[in-house]
C-alpha positions as CSV (number, residue, x, y, z in Angstrom):
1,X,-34.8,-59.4,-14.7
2,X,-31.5,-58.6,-16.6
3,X,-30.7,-56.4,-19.2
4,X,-28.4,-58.4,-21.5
5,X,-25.5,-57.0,-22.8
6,X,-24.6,-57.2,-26.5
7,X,-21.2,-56.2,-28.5
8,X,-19.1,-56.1,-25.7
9,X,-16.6,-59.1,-24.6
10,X,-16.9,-60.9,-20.9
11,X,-14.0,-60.1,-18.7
12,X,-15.3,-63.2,-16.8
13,X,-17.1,-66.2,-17.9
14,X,-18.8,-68.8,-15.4
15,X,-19.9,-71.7,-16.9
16,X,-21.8,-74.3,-15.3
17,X,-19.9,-74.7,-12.0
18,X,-20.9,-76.8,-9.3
19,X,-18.5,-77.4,-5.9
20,X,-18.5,-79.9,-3.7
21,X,-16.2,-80.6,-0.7
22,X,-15.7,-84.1,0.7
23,X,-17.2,-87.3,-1.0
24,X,-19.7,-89.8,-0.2
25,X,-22.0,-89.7,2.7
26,X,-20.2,-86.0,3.7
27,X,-20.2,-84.3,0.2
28,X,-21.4,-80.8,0.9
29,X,-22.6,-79.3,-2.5
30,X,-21.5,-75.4,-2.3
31,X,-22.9,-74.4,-5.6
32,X,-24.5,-76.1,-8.4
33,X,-24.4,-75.3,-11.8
34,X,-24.0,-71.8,-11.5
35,X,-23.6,-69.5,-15.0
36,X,-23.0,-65.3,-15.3
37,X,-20.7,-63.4,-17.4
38,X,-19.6,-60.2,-16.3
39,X,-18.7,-57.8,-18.7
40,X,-15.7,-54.3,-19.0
41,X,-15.8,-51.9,-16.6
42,X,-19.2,-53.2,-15.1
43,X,-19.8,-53.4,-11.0
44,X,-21.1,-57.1,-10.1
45,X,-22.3,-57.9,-6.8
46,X,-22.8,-61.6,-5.4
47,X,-24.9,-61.4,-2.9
48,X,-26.9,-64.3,-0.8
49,X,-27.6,-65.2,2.4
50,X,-24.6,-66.6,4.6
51,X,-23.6,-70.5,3.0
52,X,-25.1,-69.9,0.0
53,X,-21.7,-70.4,-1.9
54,X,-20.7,-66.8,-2.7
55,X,-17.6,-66.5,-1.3
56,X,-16.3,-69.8,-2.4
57,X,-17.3,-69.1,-6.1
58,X,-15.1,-65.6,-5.9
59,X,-12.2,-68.0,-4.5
60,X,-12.7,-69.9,-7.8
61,X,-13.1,-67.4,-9.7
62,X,-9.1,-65.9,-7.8
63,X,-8.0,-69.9,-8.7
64,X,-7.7,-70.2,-4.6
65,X,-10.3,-73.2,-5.4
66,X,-10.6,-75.3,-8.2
67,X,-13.9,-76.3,-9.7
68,X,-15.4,-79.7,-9.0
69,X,-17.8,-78.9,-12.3
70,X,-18.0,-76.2,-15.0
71,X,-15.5,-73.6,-16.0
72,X,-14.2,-70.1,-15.3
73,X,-12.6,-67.7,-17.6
74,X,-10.8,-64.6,-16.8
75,X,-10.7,-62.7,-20.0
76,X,-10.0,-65.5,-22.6
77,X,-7.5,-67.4,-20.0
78,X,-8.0,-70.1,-16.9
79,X,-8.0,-68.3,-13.3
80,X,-4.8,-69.7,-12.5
81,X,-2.5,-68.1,-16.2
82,X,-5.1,-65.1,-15.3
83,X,-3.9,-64.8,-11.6
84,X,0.1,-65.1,-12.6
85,X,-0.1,-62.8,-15.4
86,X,-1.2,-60.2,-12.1
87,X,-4.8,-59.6,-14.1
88,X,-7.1,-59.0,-11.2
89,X,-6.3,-58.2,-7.5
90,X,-8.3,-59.4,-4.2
91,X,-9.3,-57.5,-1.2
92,X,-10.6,-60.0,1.6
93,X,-13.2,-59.0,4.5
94,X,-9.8,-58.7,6.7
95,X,-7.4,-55.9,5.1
96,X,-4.3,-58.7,5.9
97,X,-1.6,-55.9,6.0
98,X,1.7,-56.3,7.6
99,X,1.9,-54.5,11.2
100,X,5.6,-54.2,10.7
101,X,5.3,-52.4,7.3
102,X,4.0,-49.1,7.2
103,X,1.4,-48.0,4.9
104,X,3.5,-46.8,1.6
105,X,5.7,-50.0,2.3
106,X,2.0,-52.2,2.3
107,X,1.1,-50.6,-1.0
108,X,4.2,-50.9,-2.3
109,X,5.3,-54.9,-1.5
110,X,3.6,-56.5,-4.6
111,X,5.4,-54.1,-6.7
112,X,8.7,-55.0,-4.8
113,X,8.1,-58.7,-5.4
114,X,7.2,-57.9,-9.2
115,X,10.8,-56.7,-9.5
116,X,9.6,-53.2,-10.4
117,X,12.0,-50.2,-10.1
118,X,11.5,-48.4,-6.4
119,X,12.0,-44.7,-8.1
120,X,8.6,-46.2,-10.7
121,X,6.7,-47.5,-7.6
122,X,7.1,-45.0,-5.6
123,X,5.5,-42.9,-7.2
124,X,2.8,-45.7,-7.8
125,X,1.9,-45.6,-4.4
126,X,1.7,-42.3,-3.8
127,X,-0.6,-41.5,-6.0
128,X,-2.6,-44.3,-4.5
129,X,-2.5,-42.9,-1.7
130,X,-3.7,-40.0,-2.8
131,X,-6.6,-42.5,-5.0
132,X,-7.6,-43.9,-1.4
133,X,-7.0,-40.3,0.6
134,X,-4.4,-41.5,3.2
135,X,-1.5,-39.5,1.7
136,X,-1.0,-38.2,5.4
137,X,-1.0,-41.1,6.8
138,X,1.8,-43.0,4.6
139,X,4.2,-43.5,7.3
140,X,1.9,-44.5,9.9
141,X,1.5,-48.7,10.6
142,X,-1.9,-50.3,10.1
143,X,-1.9,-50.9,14.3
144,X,-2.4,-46.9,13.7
145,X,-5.0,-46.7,11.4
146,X,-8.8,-47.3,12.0
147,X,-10.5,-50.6,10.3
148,X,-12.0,-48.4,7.5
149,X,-8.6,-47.2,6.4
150,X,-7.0,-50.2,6.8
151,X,-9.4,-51.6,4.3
152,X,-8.8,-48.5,1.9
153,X,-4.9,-49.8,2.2
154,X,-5.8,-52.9,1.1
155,X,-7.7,-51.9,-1.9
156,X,-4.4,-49.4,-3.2
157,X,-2.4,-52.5,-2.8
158,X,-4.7,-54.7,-4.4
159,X,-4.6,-51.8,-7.3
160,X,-0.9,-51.3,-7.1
161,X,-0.1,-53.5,-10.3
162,X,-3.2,-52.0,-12.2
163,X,-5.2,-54.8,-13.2
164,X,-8.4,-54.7,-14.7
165,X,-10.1,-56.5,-12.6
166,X,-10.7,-56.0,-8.6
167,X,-12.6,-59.0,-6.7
168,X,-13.6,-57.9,-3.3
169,X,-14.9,-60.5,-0.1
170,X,-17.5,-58.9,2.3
171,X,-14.8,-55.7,2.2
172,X,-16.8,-53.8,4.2
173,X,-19.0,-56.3,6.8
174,X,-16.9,-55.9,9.3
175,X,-17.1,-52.2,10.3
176,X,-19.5,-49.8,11.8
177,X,-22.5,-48.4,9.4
178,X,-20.9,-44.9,9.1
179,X,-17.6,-46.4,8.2
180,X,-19.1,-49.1,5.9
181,X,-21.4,-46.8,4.5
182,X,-18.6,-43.8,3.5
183,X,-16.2,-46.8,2.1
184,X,-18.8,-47.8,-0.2
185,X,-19.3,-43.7,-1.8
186,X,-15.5,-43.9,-2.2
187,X,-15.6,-47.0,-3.6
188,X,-18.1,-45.4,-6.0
189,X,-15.6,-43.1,-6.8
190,X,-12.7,-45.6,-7.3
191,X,-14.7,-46.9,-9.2
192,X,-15.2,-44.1,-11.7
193,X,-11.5,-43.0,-11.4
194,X,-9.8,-46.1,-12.3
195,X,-12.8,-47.8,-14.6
196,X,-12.0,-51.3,-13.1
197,X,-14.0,-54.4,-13.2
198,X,-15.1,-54.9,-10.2
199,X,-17.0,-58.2,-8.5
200,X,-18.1,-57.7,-5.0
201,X,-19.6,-60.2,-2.3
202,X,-22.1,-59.1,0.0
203,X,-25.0,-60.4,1.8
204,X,-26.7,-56.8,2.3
205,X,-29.1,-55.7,0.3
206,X,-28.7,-52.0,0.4
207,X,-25.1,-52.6,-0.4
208,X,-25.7,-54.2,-3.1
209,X,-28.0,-52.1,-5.1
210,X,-26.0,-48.7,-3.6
211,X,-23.0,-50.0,-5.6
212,X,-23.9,-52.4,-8.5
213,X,-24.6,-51.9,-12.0
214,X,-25.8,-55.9,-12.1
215,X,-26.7,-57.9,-8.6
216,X,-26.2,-61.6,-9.1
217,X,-28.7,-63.0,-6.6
218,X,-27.6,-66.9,-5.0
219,X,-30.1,-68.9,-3.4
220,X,-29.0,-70.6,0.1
221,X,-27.0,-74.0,-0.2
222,X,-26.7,-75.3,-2.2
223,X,-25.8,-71.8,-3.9
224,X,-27.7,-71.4,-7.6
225,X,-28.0,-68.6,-10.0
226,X,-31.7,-67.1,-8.9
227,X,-31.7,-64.0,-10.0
228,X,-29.7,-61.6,-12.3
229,X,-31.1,-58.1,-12.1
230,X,-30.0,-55.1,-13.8
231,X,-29.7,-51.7,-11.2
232,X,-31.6,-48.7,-12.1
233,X,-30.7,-45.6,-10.2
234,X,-31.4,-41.9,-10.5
235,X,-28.5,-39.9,-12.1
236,X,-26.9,-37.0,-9.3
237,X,-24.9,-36.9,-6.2
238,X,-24.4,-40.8,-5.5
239,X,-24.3,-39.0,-1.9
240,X,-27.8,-39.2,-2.7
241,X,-28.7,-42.3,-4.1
242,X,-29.9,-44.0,-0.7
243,X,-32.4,-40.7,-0.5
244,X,-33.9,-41.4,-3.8
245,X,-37.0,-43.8,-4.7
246,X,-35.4,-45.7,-6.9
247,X,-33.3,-47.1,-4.8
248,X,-36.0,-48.1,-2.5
249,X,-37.7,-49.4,-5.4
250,X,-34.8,-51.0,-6.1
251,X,-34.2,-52.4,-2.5
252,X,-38.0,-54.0,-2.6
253,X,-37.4,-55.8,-5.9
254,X,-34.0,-57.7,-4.5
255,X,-35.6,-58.8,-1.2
256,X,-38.3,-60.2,-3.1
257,X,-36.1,-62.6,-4.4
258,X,-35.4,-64.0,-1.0
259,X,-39.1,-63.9,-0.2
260,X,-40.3,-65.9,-3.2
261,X,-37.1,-68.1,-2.3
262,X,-38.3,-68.8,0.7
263,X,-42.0,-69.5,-0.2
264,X,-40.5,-71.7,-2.4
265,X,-38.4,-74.2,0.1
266,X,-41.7,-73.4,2.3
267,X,-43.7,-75.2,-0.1
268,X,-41.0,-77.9,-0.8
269,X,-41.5,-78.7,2.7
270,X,-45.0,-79.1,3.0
């Protein structure tokens, strides 16, 4: 269901990786043999149903959990040379921001532990602020700020040290539709901004396909590779794009992964 890509190197390389936790009798198996590159600039979404692994394999992937099987490359280099040469930040489901710090000093805090010059990051952050559209609200704390924008100040800071990669946990799940759903059109637009390579978990379908140039679909626990499906989508106003029939066509073809899924552990059973 892919399109595959040719001539172009894989920011990130997963290669056979299986996960367990515990041993013996009380292993869990969180994924099995999974294997996907993701390529420059491209918009990857994980998505599965809730334990099928998806989370735990961006974790890996950050080098917040090591491997039990298989390998992960970021660029050319291991997770963990990858993650202290600053080459991809993280934005969990919880934006994690310091009530005490307001939110220029949030931005701003990886670039102060980095040792970089406060006239150079200053002007770092504000144009990140003005990236994210919360240059009005720089001096306010996050017990100020709404959910959504707290979550847009955790993507600037995960941005501050420009890497080219930007791995993202469920970002959004937590807020209300019209939040969720305005978060993910400037996302879109960070996305064309700052051409970063982004990997995003999800377990909605429409979020998905709204943002994702590839969806990697995971089957449920333990997590495999089921599907790899390339996004089509109408050019125009991504504004738009939920209007469109392609994107319901799109929708249909995704969820019919999880149906033939589940005919499938249906027929296991019987």
């Amino acid at each position: 269901m892919s399109t595959p890509k040719t001539n172009q190197q894989a920011e990130i390389v997963v290669d056979q990786v299986s996960m367990h936790f515990g041993s013996g009798e009380r292993q869990v198996t969180a994924l099995e043999n999974v294997s996907f590159e993701v390529y420059s600039n491209e918009f990857v979404s994980l998505l599965g149903p809730s334990g099928c692994g998806k989370s735990t394999l961006l974790r890996l992937m950050a080098d917040l959990l090591q491997p039990s099987t298989g390998y992960i490359a970021i660029g050319d280099q291991h997770p963990r040379e990858a993650r202290l040469k600053r080459k991809f930040g993280i934005v969990f489901q919880s934006a994690t921001l310091f009530e005490w710090r307001t939110v220029k000093d949030n931005i701003e805090l990886p670039m102060e532990i980095m040792g970089v010059k406060k006239s150079e990051y200053s002007a770092i952050s504000n144009q990140l602020l003005e990236l994210v559209g919360l240059s009005k609200f720089k001096d306010h704390y996050p017990w100020q700020l709404s959910g959504g924008m707290q979550q847009r100040v955790a993507i600037a800071r995960a941005l501050s040290l420009d890497p080219p990669l930007l791995l993202m946990d469920e970002p959004f799940s937590a807020l209300d539709e019209f939040t969720k759903e305005k978060l993910q059109l400037d996302l879109l637009e960070i996305k064309r901004q700052t051409n970063k390579t982004i990997v995003f978990v999800t377990h909605s379908i429409p979020e998905a396909v709204f943002l994702s140039d590839r969806i990697i679909v995971l089957s449920a626990h333990p997590g495999r590779v089921h599907s790899i499906i390339q996004v089509e989508r109408e050019e125009g106003n991504p504004a738009q794009i939920r209007k469109s029939e392609k994107f319901h066509e799109m929708t249909a073809l995704v969820r019919n992964c999880f149906n033939e899924e589940s005919d499938s552990r249906d027929e296991q059973i019987v």
